[in-house]
C-alpha positions as CSV (number, residue, x, y, z in Angstrom):
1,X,0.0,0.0,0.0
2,X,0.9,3.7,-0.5
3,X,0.6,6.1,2.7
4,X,1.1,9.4,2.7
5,X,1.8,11.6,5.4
6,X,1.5,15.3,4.7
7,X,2.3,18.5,6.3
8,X,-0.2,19.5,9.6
9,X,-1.7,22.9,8.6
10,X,-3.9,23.7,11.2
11,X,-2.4,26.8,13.5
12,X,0.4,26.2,14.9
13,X,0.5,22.6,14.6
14,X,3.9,20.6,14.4
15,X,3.5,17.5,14.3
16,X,3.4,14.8,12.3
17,X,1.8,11.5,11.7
18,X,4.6,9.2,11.4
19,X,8.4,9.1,12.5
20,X,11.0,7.9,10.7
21,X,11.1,5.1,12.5
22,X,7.6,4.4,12.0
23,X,8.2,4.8,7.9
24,X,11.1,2.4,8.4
25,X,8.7,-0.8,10.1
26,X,5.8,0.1,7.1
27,X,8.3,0.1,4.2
28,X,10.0,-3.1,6.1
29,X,6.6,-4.6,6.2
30,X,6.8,-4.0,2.2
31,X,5.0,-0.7,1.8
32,X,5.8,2.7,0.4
33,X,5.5,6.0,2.1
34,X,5.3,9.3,0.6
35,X,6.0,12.7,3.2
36,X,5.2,16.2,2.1
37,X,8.5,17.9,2.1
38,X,9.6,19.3,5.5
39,X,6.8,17.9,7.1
40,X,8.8,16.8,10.2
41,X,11.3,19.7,10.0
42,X,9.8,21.8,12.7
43,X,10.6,19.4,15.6
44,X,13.6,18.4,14.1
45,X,12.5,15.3,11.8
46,X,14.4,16.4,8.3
47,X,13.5,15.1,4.8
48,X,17.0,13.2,5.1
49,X,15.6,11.1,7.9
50,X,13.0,10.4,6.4
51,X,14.8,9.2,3.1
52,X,17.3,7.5,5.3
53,X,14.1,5.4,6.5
54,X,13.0,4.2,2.8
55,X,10.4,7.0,2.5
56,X,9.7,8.8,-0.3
57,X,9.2,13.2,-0.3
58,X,6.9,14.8,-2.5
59,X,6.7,18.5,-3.2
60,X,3.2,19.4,-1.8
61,X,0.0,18.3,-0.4
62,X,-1.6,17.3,-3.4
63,X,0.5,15.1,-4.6
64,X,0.5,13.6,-1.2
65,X,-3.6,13.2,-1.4
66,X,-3.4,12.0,-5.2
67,X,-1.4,9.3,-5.0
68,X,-1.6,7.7,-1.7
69,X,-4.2,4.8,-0.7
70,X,-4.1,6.1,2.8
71,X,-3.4,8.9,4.6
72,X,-1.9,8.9,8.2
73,X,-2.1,12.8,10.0
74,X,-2.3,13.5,13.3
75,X,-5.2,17.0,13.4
76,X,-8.6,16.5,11.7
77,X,-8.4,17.4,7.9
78,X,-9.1,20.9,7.2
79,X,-11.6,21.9,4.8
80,X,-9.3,21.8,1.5
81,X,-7.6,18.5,3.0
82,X,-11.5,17.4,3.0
83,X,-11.9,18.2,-0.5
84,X,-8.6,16.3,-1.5
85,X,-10.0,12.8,-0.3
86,X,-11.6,11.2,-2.5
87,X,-14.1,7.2,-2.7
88,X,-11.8,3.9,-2.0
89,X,-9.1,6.5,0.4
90,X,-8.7,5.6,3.6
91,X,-7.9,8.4,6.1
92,X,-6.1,7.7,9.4
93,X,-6.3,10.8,12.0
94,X,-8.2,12.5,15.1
95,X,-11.2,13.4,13.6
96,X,-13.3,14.7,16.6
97,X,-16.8,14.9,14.4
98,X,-19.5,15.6,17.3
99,X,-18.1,18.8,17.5
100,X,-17.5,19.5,14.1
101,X,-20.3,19.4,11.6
102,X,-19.0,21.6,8.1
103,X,-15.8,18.4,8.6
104,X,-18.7,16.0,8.6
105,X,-20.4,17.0,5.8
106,X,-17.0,17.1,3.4
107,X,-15.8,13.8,4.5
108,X,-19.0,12.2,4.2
109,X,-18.9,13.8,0.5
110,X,-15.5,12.3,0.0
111,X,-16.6,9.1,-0.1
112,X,-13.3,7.7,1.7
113,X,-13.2,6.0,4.8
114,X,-12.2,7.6,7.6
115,X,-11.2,6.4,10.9
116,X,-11.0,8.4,14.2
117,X,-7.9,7.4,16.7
118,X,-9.9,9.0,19.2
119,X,-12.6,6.2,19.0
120,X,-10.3,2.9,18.8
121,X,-10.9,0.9,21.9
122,X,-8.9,-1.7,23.4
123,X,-9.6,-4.7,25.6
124,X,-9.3,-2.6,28.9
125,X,-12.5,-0.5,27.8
126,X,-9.9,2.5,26.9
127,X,-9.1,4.4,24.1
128,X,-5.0,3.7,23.3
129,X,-4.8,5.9,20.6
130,X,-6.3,8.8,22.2
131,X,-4.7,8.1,25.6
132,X,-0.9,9.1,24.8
133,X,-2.4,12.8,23.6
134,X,-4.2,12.6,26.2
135,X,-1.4,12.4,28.9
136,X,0.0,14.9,27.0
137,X,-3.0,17.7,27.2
138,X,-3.1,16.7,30.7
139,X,0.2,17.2,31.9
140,X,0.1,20.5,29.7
141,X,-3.0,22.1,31.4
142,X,-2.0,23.2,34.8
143,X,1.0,24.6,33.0
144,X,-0.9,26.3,30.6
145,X,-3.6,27.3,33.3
146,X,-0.4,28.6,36.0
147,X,0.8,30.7,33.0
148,X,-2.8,32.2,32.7
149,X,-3.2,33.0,36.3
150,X,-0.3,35.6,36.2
151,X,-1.9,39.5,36.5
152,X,0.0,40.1,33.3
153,X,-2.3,37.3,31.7
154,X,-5.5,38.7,32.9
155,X,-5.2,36.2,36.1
156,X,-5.3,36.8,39.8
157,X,-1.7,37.2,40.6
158,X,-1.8,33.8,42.3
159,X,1.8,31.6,42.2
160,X,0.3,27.6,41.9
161,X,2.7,26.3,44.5
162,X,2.5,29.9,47.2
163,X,5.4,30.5,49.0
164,X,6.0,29.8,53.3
165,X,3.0,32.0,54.9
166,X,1.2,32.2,51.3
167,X,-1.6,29.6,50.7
168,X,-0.9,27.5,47.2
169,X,-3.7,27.8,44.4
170,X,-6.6,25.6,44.8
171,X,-7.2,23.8,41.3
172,X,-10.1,21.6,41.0
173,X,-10.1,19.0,38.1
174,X,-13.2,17.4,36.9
175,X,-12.6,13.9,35.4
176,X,-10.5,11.2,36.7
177,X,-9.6,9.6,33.5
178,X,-6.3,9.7,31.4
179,X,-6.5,13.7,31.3
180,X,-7.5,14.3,34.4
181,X,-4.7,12.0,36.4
182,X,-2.5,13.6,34.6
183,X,-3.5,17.2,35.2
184,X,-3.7,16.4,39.0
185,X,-0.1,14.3,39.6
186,X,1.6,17.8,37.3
187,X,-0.6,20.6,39.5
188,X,0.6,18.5,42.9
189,X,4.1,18.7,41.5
190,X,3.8,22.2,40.9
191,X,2.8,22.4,45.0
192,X,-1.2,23.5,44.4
193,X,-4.0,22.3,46.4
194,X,-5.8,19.6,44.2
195,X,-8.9,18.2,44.0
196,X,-11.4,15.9,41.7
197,X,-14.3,15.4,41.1
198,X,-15.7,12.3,38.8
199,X,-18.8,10.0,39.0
200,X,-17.1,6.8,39.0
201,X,-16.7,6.1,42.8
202,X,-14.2,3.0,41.8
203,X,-12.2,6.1,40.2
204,X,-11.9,7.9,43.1
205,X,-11.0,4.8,45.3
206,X,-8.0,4.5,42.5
207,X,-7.4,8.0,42.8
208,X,-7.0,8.0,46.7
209,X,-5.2,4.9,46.6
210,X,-2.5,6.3,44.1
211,X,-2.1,9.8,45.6
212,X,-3.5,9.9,49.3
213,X,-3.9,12.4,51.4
214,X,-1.9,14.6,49.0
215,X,-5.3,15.4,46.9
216,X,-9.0,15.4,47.8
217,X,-11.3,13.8,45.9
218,X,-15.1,13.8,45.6
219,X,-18.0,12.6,44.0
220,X,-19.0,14.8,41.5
221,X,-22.6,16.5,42.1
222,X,-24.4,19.8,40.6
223,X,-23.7,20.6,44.3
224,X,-20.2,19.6,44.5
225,X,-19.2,21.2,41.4
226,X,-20.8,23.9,42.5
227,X,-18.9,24.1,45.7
228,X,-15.8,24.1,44.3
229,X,-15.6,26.6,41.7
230,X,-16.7,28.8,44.1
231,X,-12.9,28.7,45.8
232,X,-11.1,27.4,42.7
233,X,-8.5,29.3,41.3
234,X,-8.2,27.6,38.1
235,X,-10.9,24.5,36.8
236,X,-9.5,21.8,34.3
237,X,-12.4,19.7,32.3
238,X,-10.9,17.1,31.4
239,X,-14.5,15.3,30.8
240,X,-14.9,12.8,28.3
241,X,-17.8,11.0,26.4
242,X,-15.9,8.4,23.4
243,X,-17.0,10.1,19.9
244,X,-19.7,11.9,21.8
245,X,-19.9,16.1,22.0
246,X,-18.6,16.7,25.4
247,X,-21.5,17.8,28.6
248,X,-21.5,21.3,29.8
249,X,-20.6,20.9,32.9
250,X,-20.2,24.9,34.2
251,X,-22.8,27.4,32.3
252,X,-22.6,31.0,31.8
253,X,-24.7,31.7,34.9
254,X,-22.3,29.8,37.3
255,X,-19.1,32.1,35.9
256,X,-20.5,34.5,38.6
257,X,-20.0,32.8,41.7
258,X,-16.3,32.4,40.1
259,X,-13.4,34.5,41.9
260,X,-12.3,37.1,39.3
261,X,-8.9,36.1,37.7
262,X,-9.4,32.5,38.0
263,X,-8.9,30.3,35.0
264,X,-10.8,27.1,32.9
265,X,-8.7,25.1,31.2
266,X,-10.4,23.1,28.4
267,X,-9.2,20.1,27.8
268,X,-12.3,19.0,26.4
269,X,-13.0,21.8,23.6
270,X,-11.7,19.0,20.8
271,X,-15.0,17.6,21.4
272,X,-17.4,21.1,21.9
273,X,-15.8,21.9,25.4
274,X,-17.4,21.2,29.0
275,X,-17.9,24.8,30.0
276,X,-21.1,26.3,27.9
277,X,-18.2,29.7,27.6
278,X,-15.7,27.8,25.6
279,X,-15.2,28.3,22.1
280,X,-12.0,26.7,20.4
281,X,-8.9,29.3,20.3
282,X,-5.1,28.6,19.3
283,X,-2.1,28.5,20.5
284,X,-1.3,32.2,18.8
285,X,-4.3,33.4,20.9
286,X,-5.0,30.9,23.4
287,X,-7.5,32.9,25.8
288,X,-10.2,35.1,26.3
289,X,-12.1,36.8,29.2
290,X,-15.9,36.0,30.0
291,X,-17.4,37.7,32.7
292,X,-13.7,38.0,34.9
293,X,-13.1,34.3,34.1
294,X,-9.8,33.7,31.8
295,X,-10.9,30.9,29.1
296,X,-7.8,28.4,27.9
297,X,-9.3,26.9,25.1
298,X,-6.6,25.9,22.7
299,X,-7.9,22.8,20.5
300,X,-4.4,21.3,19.9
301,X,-2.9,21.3,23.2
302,X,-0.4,19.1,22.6
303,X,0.8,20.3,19.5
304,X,3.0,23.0,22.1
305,X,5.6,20.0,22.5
306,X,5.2,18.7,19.5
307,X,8.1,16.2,19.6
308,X,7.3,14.7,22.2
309,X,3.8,14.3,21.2
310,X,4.9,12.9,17.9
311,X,6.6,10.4,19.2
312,X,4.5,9.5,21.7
313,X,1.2,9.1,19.1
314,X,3.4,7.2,16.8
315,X,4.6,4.6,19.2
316,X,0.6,4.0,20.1
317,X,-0.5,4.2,16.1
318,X,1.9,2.3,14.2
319,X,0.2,-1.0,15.4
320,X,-2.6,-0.3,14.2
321,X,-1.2,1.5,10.8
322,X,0.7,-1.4,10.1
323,X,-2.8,-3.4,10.3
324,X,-4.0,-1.1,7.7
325,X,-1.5,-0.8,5.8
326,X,-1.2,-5.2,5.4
327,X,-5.1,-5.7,5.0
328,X,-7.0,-2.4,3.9
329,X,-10.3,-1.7,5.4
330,X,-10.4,-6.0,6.0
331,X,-8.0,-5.3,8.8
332,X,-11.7,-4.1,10.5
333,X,-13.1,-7.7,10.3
334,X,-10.5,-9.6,12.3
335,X,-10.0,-6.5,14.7
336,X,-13.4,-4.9,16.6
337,X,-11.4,-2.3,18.2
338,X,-10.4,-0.6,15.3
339,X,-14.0,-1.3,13.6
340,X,-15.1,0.9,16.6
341,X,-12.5,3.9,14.9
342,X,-14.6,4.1,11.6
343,X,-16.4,7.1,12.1
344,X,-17.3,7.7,7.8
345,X,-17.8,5.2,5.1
346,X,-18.2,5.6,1.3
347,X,-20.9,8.5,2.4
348,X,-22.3,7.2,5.5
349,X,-21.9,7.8,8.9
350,X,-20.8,4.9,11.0
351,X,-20.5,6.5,14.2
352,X,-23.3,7.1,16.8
353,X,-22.4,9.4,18.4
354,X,-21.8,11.6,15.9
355,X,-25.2,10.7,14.3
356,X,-26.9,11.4,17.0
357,X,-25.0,14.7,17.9
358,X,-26.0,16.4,13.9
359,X,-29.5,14.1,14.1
360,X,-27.9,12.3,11.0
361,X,-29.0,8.7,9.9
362,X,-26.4,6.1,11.3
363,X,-25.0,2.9,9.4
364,X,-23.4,0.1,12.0
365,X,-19.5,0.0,10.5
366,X,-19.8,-3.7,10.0
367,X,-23.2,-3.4,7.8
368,X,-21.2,-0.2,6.0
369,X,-18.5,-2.5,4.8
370,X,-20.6,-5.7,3.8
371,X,-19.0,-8.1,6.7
372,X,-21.9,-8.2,9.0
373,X,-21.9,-12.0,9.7
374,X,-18.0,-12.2,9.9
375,X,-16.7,-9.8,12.0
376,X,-15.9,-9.9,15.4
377,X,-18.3,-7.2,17.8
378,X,-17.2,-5.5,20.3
379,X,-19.7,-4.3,22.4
């Protein structure tokens, strides 16, 4: 098979969807890979590596699009990427759809398949392609969020960690999943006072088993949530429904029982955001003030340390790219999980969520492609 990886184009996005180590085991496996020239260069993956590796560089995007049979990226197409795809191409990417209608529409008028990392599932009831971006966003967010809470950033003057005599900041997180831990073990680091809230009370338990009596956690409530905003100096959301448009969790109304200067992080906004406030922003101009409250909405978190993100989404989707790459869209009959990734299908819509999220009609994948009676379900 031919792969192409082009060039990210989306603001200030700098990664990439292979290494070139990850073009060296597809070409070993007897595939070719074509690059977009310099697609790598800005985290310091050169078109010689990449030739080094057995790869091949084309000149620009289109060529790229025209001649590949799928196309590995790491952001959600934009709309001229959209229009490049075309019936029988497989595309291999976030996609984040429940969120995103005008992508929708274009890749359902491609007519080329289209699988979401972000809802591949594993045996452990996780999503492994959307976890090692994940740990990423979350590790990013309370230093994104301490930056924001600086009076020169519109914050409250606040330092996360205090100093001797001078109370830490108070960050609530709310989620305990793969974002959430993450957010919580880099704000304790950073010496705040750290709570979370999630609706899972097995969570918790793993959550006060891990970290003690270092963090609080609770169960999260209307009341709860309400609580703690109240005394938070900066909110992660770091909710998370699979494929789904993420719950608004904080509305307008309850910005004004916020202390002024505090900050919401988020991490959510790929999928619509949790606070009914957000709107996406970029890492150019990453906030915005609603009613005292600084906003840190930035829909590609990760792509700030974009070399480590590249290789960390790499390691977790060249598995599954090699899977592709050896058995086309049949690699979906022998593997369930990564059935569960088609999102779009030859002009349907094989993802509920997302169906149910633009009140489209919904195709089951398995149906979509014609192997119904032979492929393994996962429920």
């Amino acid at each position: 098979m031919l792969i192409g990886v082009p060039k990210e184009i989306k603001n200030h996005e700098y990664r990439v969807g292979l290494t070139p180590a990850g073009v060296r085991e597809l070409v070993g496996a007897g595939h070719e890979v074509l690059i977009e020239n310099n697609a790598g260069l800005a985290i310091g993956l050169t078109n010689e590596q990449y030739l080094q590796a057995g790869a091949k560089v084309s000149g620009s995007a289109q060529e790229v699009f025209a001649q590949s049979e799928m196309i590995i990226k790491v952001k959600e197409p934009q709309a001229n990427e959209c229009k490049m795809l075309r019936p029988g191409q497989l595309l291999f990417t976030y996609l984040h759809l429940a969120a995103d209608q005008p992508q929708t529409d274009l890749l359902l008028k491609s007519g080329a398949s289209c699988i979401a990392y972000e809802t591949v599932t594993d045996d452990h009831g996780g999503l492994p392609l959307l976890a090692p971006m994940s740990e990423v966003a979350g590790r990013l967010a309370p230093q994104e969020g301490a930056g924001c809470l600086r009076k020169a950033q519109g914050g409250s003057g606040i330092l996360m960690g205090g100093v001797p005599g001078v109370a830490p900041a108070h960050v609530t997180v709310i989620g305990g999943g793969v974002v959430g831990l993450n957010a919580a073990r880099i704000a304790l680091g950073m010496g705040a006072n750290v709570t979370i809230l999630d609706r899972s009370l097995s969570r918790l338990k793993e959550i006060d088993d891990l970290f003690g009596e270092r963090l609080n956690t609770l169960y999260s409530t209307e009341e709860t949530l309400l609580d703690e905003i109240k005394v938070a100096d900066m909110v992660i959301g770091a909710v998370l429904i699979p494929g789904a448009a993420a719950p608004k969790l904080i509305t307008r109304n309850m910005l004004s029982t916020m202390k002024p200067g505090s900050v919401l992080v988020d991490v959510a906004i790929d999928q619509g955001g949790c606070f009914e406030t957000s709107k996406a922003t970029t890492h150019q101009d990453p906030t915005f003030e609603v009613d005292g409250v600084i906003h840190y909405c930035v829909a590609n978190m990760p792509g700030a340390v974009a070399r480590t993100s590249t290789f960390a989404l790499t390691n977790a989707t060249l598995p599954y790219a090699l899977q592709l790459a050896n058995k086309g869209l049949d690699a979906l009959a022998s593997n369930g999980h990564l059935l569960k990734g088609l999102n779009v299908h030859a002009g349907k819509l094989t993802c509920k969520a997302v169906a149910a999220a633009f009140d489209y009609d919904f195709v089951e994948s398995s149906q979509a492609l014609g192997f119904a009676e032979n492929v393994k379900q996962i429920a």
